[in-house]
NUDO-554410 format. One record per residue (C-alpha): residue in one letter; x, y, z. Coordinates in steps of 0.001 Angstrom, whole numbers, plus 500000, padded with zeros to 6 digits. Last residue first. Layout:
BEGIN
AXYZ/...
//
This chain:
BEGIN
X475577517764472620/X473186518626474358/X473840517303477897/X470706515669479316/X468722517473482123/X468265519560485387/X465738522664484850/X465173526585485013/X468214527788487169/X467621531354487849/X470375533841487744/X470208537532489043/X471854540687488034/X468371541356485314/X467177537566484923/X469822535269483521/X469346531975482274/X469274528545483154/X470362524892482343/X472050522683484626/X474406519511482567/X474023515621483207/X476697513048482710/X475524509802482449/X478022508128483955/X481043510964484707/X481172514709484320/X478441516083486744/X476173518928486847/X478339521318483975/X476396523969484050/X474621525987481038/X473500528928479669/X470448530337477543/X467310528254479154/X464140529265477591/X463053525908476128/X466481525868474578/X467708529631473956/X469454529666470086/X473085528109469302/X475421527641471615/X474524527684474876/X476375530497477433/X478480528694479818/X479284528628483486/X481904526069483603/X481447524530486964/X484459522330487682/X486871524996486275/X485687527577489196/X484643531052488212/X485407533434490744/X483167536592489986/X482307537381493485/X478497537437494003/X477521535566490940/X480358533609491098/X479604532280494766/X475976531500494205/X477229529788490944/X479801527473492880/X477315527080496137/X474685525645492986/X477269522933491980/X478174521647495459/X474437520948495789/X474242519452492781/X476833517430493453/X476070516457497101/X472365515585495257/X474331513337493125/X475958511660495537/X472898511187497544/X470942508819494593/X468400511079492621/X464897511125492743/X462983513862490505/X466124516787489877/X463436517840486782/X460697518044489559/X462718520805491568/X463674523011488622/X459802523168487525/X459032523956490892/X460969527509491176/X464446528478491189/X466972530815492334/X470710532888492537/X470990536272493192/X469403535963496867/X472851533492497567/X472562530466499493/X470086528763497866/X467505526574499600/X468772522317500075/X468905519986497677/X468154517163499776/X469722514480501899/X473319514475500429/X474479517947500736/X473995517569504429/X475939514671504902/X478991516440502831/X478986519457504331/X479240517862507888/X482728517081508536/X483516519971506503/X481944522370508353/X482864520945511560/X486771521473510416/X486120524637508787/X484105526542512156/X486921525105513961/X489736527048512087/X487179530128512233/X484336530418509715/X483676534527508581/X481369536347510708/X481019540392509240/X480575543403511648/X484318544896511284/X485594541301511991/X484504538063513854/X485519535150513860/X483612531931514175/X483395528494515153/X485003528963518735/X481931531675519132/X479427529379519383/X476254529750516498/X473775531648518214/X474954534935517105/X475152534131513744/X472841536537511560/X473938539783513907/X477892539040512501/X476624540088509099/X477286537043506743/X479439538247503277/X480455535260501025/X483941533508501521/X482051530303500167/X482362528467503573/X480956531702505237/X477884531677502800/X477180527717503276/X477015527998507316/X474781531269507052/X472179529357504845/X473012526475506964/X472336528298510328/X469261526706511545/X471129522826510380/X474238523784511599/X473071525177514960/X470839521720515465/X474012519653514960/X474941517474512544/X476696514621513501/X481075514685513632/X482442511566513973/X485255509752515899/X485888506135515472/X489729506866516280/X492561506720514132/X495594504895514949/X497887506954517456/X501658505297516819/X504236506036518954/X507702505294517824/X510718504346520075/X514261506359519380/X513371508378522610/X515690511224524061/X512931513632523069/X509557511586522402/X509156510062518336/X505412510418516874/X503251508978514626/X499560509664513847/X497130507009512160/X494788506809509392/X494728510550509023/X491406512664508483/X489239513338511394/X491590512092514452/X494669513411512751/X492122516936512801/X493117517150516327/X496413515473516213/X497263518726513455/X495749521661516118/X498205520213518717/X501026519869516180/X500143523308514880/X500304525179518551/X503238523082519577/X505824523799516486/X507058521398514337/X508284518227514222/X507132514628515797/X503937515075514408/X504186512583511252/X500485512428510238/X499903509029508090/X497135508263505731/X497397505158503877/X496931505164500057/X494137503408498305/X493500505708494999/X490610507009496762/X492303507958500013/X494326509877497816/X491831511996496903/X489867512445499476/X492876513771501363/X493408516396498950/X490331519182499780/X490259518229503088/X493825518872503827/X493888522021501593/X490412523481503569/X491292522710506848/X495284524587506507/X493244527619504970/X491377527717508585/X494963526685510406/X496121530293508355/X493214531725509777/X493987531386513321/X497714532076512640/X496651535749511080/X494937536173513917/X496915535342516444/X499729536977514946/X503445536410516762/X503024532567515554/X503132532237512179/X500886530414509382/X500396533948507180/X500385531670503931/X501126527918505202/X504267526931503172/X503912523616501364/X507075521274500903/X506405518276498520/X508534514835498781/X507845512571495810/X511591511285495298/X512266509433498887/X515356507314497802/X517391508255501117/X518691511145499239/X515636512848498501/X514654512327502167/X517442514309503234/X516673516954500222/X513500517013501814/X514791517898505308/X516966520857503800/X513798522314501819/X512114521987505693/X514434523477507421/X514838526441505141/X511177526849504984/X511237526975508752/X513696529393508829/X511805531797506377/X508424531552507646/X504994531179506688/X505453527771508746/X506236524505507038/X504186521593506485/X506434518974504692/X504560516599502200/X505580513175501016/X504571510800498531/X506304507196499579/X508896505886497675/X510027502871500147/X513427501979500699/X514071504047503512/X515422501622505822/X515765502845509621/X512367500826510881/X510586503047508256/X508637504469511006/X511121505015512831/X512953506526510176/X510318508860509483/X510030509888513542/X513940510550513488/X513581512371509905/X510896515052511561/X512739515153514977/X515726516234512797/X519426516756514382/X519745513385516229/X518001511375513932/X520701512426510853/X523461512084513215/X521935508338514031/X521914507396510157/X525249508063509026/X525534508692505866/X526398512473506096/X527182514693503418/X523625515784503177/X523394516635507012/X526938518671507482/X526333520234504085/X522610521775505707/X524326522553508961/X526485524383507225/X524337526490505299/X521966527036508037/X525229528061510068/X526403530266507646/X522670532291507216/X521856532804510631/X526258533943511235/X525732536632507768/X521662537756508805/X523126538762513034/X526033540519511273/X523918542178508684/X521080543058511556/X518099543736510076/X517172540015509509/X513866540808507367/X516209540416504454/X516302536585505605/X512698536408504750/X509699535801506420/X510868536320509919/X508836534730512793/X512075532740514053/X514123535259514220/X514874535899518113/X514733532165518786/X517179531032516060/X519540534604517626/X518907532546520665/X519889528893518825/X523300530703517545/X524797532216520977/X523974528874523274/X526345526827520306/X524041524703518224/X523296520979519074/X519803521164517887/X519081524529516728/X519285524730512852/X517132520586512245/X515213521793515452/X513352523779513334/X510030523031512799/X507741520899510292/X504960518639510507/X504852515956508409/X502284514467505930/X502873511258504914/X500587509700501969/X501578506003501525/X501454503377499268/X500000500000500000/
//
């Protein structure tokens, strides 16, 4: 079975057995960006020369305990490997929004690279740092959306989930175990001082639907879609799902994850009201849907929150294709949606009404 390993990244790989001088001026920069944000040229020159060396000293080195004793990440990977790295697994390595940590992580892949580990992806959380609250709060809420957007995905092609939280710093490995319960098949870690591995397997944990998600879907749908929600409409909904800015509610790093746990379930009972007042139908819509099997209600579902949220915003997604017909109006109906691409692939027709868009029936492709 292949495997999908996504590690959490700090870095220890710079500080561990650095002189006292060297892992403060680590301390003192670790929220920088860039190395230009190092004011200080001679404080920048020694950051820079021992990254660099430590870098050599790790990718010149074949021996496997040096390797362990500098990186928490590569310790807990060769653990888990039982110190052979002879499988190509696909790799990614979660790095902060900052410039150390990027280092650390570019220098753990080339490790890997070496060991025979070819797929190996870093990704750099936008804004994921830990002097802004805020900013780090949303950053874990764009964190939600990439992991459930390409976990699916492998999961479908039969690969094993594994979170590697031996690296990185507290706040994400504590948020990561979290959603490790959710979305990972199991969670691996190595202690300090420990060569042992602990493995977490995934717990029967589920999110149901809750009476706030259901009275707030409307509200629930237009935060997920980056759409405006005064913060008057959710003040029932707790406040760890939420935050709250110049009068508008946008979905917190907990808001996502129950989202998402429950988006799915929802989308499959019915098709539920639109989210968006520029955006409706009327009967005849409703009969054309007739009985359809839950997937395809999630899809339709999933189709309408991608028109709601171009008519309000412009962003056009690919999987939509919001197209004029070609060729004159058909029974009224001027554009098209894509409704679903595979089986008997189905298409949304409609037309435009002043700024508005209603959706006039569900039915076969044309062409």
């Amino acid at each position: 079975m292949n495997h999908l390993i996504i590690s959490t990244c700090g870095t220890s790989i710079f500080s561990g057995g650095a002189p006292t001088d060297i892992r403060q001026l680590l301390i003192d920069h670790a929220n920088d960006r860039r190395d230009s944000d190092i004011v200080e040229p001679s404080s920048r020159q020694r950051i820079v020369e021992h990254t660099q060396q430590r870098q050599h000293e790790l990718l010149q080195t074949t021996d496997l305990r040096v390797l362990c004793a500098r990186s928490a990440e590569i310790a807990a990977l060769s653990a888990y490997y039982g110190g052979q790295f002879t499988r190509s697994d696909q790799h990614i390595l979660l790095a902060t929004d900052t410039w150390l940590c990027e280092q650390s992580a570019k220098t753990i892949a080339a490790v890997l690279g070496a060991k025979g580990q070819a797929i190996v992806e870093i990704k750099r959380l936008t804004d994921l740092r830990t002097d802004d609250l805020v900013a780090y709060r949303q950053a874990l809420s764009e964190l939600v959306k990439w992991l459930y957007q390409i976990i699916p995905g492998y999961r479908q092609a039969n690969y094993k989930i594994v979170f590697n939280l031996t690296g990185g710093f507290k706040g994400v490995q504590g948020f990561m175990q979290t959603l490790g319960a959710l979305l990972a098949d199991e969670c691996v870690y190595v202690f300090e001082r420990s060569e042992q591995l602990i493995r977490m397997p995934r717990l029967p944990l589920q999110l149901q639907p809750e009476p706030y998600i259901r009275n707030h879907l409307r509200q629930f749908r237009r935060m997920s879609l980056g759409l405006t929600v005064a913060a008057d409409e959710v003040q029932s909904i707790p406040e760890l799902m939420l935050f709250v800015d110049d009068g508008q509610a946008t979905l917190s790093e907990w808001g996502e994850v129950v989202w998402r746990e429950l988006r799915d379930v929802l989308y499959s009972e019915q098709i539920h009201p639109s989210p968006s007042d520029k955006l409706f139908w009327d009967d005849e819509f409703t009969r054309s849907i007739g009985t359809l099997e839950k997937r395809r209600l999630r899809e339709i579902n999933l189709r309408i929150a991608d028109v709601a949220r171009f008519l309000e915003t412009g962003l056009a997604l690919k999987s939509t294709d919001l197209k004029a017909i070609k060729g004159p109006a058909q029974r009224g109906a001027t554009h098209e949606i894509d409704a679903w691409h595979d089986g008997d692939a189905k298409r949304i027709y409609g037309h435009f009404e002043a700024e508005c868009f209603k959706l006039d029936r569900l039915d076969v492709a044309l062409h």
